[in-house]
ZAPAGU-986266 format. One line per 5 residues: for each residue x negated, y negated, z of C-alpha. Coordinates in steps of 0.001 Angstrom, whole numbers. Layout:
! ZAPAGU-986266
X,Y,Z ~ ...;
***
This chain:
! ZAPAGU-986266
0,0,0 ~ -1348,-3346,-560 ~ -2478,-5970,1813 ~ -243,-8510,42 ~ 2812,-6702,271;
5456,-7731,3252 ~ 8255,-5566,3723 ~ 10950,-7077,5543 ~ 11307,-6347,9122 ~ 14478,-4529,10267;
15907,-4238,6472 ~ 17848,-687,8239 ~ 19890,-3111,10488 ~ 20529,-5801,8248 ~ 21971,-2766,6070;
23648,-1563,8571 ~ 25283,-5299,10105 ~ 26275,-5649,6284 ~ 28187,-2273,6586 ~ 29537,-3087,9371;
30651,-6100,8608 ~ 32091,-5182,5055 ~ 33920,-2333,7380 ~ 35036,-5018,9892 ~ 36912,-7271,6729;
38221,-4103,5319 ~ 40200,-2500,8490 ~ 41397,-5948,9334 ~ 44534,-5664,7912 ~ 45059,-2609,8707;
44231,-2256,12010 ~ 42822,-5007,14221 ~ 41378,-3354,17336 ~ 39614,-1003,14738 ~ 37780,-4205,12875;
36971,-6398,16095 ~ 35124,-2989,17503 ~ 33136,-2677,14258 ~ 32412,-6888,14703 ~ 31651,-6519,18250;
29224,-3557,16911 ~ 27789,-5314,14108 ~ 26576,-8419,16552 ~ 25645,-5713,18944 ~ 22992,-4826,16409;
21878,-8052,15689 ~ 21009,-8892,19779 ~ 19272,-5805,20181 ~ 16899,-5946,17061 ~ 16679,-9809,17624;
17964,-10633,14308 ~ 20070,-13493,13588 ~ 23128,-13268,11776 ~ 23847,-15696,8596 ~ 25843,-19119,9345;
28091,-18393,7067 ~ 29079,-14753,7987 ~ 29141,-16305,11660 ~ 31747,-18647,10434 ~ 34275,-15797,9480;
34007,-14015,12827 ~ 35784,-15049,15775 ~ 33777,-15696,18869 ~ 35848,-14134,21206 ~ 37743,-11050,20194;
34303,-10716,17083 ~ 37540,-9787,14339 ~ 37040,-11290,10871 ~ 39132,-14369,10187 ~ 41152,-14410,6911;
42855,-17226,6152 ~ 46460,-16230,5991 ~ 46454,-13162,7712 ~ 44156,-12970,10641 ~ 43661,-16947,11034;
45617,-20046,10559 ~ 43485,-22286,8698 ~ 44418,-26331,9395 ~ 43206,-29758,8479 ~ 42962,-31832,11494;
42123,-35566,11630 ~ 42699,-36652,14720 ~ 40544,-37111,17344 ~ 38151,-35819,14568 ~ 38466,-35100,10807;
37611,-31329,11192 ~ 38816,-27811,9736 ~ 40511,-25996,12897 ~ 40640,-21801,12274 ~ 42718,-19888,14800;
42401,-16679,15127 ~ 45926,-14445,15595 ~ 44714,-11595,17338 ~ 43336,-13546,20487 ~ 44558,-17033,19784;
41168,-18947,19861 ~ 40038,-21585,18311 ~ 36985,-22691,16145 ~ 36790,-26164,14983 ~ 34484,-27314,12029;
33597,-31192,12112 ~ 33833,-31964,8388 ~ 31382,-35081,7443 ~ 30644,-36597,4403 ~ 27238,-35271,2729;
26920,-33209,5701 ~ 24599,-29725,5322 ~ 23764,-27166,7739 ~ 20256,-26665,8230 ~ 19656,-23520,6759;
21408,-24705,3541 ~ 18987,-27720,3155 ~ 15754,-27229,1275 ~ 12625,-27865,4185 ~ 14107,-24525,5976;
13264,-21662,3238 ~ 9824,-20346,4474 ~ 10006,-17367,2069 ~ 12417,-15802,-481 ~ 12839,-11779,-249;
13924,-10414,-3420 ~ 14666,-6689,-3153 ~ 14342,-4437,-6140 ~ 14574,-396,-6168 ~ 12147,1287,-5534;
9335,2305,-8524 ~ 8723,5614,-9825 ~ 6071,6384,-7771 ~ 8013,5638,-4917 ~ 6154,2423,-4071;
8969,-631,-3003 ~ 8911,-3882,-5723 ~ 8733,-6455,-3557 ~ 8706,-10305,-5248 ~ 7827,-12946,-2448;
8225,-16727,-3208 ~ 6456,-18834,-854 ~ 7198,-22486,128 ~ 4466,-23957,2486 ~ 5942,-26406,4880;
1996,-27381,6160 ~ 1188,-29360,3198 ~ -2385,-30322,5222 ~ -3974,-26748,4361;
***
């Protein structure tokens, strides 16, 4: 294996979050204790490995019962402007609320450019059984 090649650490849990996850969405209509146990495993996975879980994925989960939020069938989706123009999501399982402050111009911080340290692209794997790994640098230490 080469020196240069980084394989991504804890790819198995991030696979299995994402499973989780798409399980979560999936049962949600059809049975809502079923998908909040598969959400409350799925962030399970992520505190014990230490991994952190995508903003936006966090966004469709509910903090307190961990069920998926679908607008329209597991959440109520409103536009509030008073006190504060924001986007309120209430979950219907456990009734709680998530507010979203909505600002003009306003990006999260992983979505703006100065964040991205590197850029995993995952291929399959080679013939020889060797992984293709492509890894795009962006040096935020412009003194070196």
């Amino acid at each position: 294996m080469d020196t240069d090649t980084k394989l991504c650490q804890g790819k198995d849990i991030f696979e299995r979050m994402n499973y989780l996850y798409q399980a979560s969405y999936l049962m949600a209509l059809k049975n809502r204790v079923v998908a909040s146990y598969y959400g409350n495993i799925m962030i399970g996975c992520g505190k014990k490995s230490v991994l952190r879980i995508e903003s936006d994925i966090k966004r469709t989960l509910c903090k307190c019962c961990q069920s998926p939020l679908i607008p329209g069938e597991t959440a109520k989706v409103r536009l509030v402007s008073k006190p504060v123009k924001c986007v309120k999501w209430t979950c219907l399982t456990c009734l709680s609320v998530k507010r979203f402050p909505t600002k003009k111009g306003y990006k999260l911080w992983t979505e703006q450019p100065a964040s991205t340290n590197q850029i995993f692209n995952y291929r399959s794997k080679l013939k020889d059984g060797k992984p293709n790994i492509v890894i795009e640098e962006n040096n935020l230490c412009k003194d070196k």
